[in-house]
C-alpha positions in Angstrom: 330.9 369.9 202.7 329.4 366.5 201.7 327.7 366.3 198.5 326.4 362.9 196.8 324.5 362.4 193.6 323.0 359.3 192.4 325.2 356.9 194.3 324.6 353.1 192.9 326.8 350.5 194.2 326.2 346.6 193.5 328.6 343.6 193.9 328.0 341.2 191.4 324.1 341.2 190.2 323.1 342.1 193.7 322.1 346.2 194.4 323.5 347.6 197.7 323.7 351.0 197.4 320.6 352.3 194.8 320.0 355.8 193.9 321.6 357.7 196.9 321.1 361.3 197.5 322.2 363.3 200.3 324.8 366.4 201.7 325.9 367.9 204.9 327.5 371.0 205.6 330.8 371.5 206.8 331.2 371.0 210.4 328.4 368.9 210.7 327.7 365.4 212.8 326.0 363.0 210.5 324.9 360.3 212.3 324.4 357.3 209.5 321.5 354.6 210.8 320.1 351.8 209.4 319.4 348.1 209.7 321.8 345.8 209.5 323.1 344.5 206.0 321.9 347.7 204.5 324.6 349.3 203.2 326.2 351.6 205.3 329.5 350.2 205.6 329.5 350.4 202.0 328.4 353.9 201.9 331.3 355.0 204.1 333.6 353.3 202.0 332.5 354.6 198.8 333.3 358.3 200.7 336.6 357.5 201.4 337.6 355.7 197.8 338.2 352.3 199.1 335.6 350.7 197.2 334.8 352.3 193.8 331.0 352.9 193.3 329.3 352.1 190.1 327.6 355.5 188.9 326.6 359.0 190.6 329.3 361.1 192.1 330.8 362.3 195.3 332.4 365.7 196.3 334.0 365.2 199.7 336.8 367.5 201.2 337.2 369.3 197.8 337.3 366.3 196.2 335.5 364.7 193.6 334.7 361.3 192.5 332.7 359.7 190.1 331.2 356.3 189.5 333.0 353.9 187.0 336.7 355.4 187.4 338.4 354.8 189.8 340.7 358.4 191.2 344.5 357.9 190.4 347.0 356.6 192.9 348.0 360.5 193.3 344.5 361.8 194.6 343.6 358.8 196.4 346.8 359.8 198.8 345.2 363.5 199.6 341.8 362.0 199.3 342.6 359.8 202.6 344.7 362.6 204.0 341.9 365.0 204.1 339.0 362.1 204.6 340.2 360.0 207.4 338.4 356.9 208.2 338.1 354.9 211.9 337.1 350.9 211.3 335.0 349.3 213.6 337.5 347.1 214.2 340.1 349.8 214.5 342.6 348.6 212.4 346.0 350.3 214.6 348.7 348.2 214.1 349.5 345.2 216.7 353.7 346.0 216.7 353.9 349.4 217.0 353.1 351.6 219.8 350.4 353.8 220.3 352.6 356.7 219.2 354.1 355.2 216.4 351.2 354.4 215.0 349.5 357.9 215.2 353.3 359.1 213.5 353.5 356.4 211.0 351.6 357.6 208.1 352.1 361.4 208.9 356.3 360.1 208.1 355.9 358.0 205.7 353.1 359.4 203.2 353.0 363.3 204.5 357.3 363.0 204.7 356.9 365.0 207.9 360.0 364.4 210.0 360.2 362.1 213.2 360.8 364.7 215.3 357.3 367.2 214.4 355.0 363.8 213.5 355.8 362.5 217.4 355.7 366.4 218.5 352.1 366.6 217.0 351.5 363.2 217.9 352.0 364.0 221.7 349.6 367.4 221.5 346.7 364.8 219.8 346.9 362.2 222.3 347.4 364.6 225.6 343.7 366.5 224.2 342.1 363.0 223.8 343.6 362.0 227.3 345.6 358.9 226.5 349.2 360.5 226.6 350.1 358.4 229.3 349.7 355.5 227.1 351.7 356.7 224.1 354.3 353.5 224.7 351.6 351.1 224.8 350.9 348.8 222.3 347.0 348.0 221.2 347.1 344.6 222.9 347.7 347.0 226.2 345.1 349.6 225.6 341.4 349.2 226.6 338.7 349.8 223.9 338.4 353.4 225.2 341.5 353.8 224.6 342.1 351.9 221.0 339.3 354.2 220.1 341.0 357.6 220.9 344.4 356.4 219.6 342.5 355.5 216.0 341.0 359.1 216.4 344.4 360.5 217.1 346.2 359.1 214.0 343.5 360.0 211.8 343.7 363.8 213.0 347.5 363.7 212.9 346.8 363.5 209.2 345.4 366.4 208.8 341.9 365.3 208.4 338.8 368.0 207.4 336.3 364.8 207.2 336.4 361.8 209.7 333.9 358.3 208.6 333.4 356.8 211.9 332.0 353.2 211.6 330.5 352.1 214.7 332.6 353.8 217.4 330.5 353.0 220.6 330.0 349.0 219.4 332.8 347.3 221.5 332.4 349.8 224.6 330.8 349.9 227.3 327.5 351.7 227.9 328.8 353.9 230.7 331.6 354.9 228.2 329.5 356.4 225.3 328.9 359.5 226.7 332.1 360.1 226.8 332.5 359.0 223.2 330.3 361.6 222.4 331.5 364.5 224.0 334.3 363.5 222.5 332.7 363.0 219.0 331.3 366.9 219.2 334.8 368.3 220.6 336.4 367.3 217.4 333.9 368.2 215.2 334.2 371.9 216.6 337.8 371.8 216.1 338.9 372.0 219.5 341.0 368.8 219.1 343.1 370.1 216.4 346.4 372.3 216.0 344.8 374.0 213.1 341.4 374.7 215.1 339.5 374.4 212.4 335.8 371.9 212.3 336.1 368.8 210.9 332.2 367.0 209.2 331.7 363.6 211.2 329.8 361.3 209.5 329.1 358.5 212.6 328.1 355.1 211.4 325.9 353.6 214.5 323.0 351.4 215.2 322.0 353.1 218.4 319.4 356.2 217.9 320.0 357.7 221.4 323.4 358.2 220.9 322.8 359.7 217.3 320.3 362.2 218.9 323.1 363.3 221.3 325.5 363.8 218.8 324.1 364.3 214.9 323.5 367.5 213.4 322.0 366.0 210.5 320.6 362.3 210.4 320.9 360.1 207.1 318.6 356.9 207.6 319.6 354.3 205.2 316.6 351.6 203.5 316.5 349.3 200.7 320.0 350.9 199.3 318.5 354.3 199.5 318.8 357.5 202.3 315.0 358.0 203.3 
């Protein structure tokens, strides 16, 4: 579940995020919409605790954070276990593989061994259909591809909420229907060892492919949900 409370976030003297109020059930497809330069980004951020938010709180996950503190080094680490986050811009690393970076954080933060982080690894990327391409590195995949590889690593966390910021914007038209087929099979769990639903909350500017997807829809205006 998704819970927020009188979100405010500024930077500097200028408001972005005023007075937000909103929550989703667990297992549900959020689909975040907006204009431009309205804060959404921000928003998703502010879930995820890379930017600290000014007052209000957040309970995300079975976490909870509160405006004006920012959470100790200790909770941030099962904060962005359990609430994984996929950048527009992907963010997977340019030198490692595919599969290395899907294992990476599951070895070094979760101090899962080689062995069961490239085991689970493998099981993620043959469900999201880009096992053949666990030796590639990013500049080799296509944007399909990136996509589902920045998916996988964020499951192979362990992840009960995924903040998805933008998925569809650098593919293809023809390709976003398969995004959100893809989008729904994760939120019911089906991509998962555990089997359990994951909440989506899907940043995107494009209302038909929220209607296919969302569950529940949070329209962002003037810093506040509407």
């Amino acid at each position: 579940m998704i819970r927020i409370r009188g979100l405010h976030k500024g930077f500097g003297a200028a408001p972005v995020l005023a007075d937000v109020n909103a929550e989703a059930p667990a297992g549900a497809i959020v689909a975040l919409l907006g204009p431009s330069g309205c804060g959404k980004s921000t928003l998703l951020r502010c879930l995820n605790g890379i930017t600290n938010f000014d007052a209000g709180e957040v309970e995300i996950a079975g976490f909870r954070l509160r405006g004006g503190t920012a959470p100790a080094s200790s909770e941030l680490l099962g904060l962005r276990a359990a609430v994984g986050m996929v950048f527009q811009d992907l963010h997977l690393f340019p030198h490692l593989s595919a599969l290395d970076n899907v294992t990476l954080a599951p070895r070094v933060v979760g101090k899962t061994s080689r062995a069961e982080a490239e085991r689970r690894a493998r099981v993620l990327l043959e469900e999201l259909g880009v096992a053949d391409r666990a030796n590639a590195r990013p500049a080799e995949l296509s944007g399909g591809q990136k996509q589902r590889v920045a998916l996988a690593r964020s499951l192979a966390q362990g992840a009960r909420v995924l903040l998805l910021d933008e998925p569809t914007s650098a593919l293809d038209p023809s390709l976003r229907q398969d995004v959100a087929t893809l989008l729904t099979r994760v939120a019911r769990g089906e991509i998962s060892e555990k089997a359990q639903p994951l909440t989506l909350v899907v940043v995107t500017h494009d209302p038909s492919f929220a209607q296919k997807i969302a569950t529940v829809t949070w329209r962002l205006e003037a810093g506040k949900i509407v």
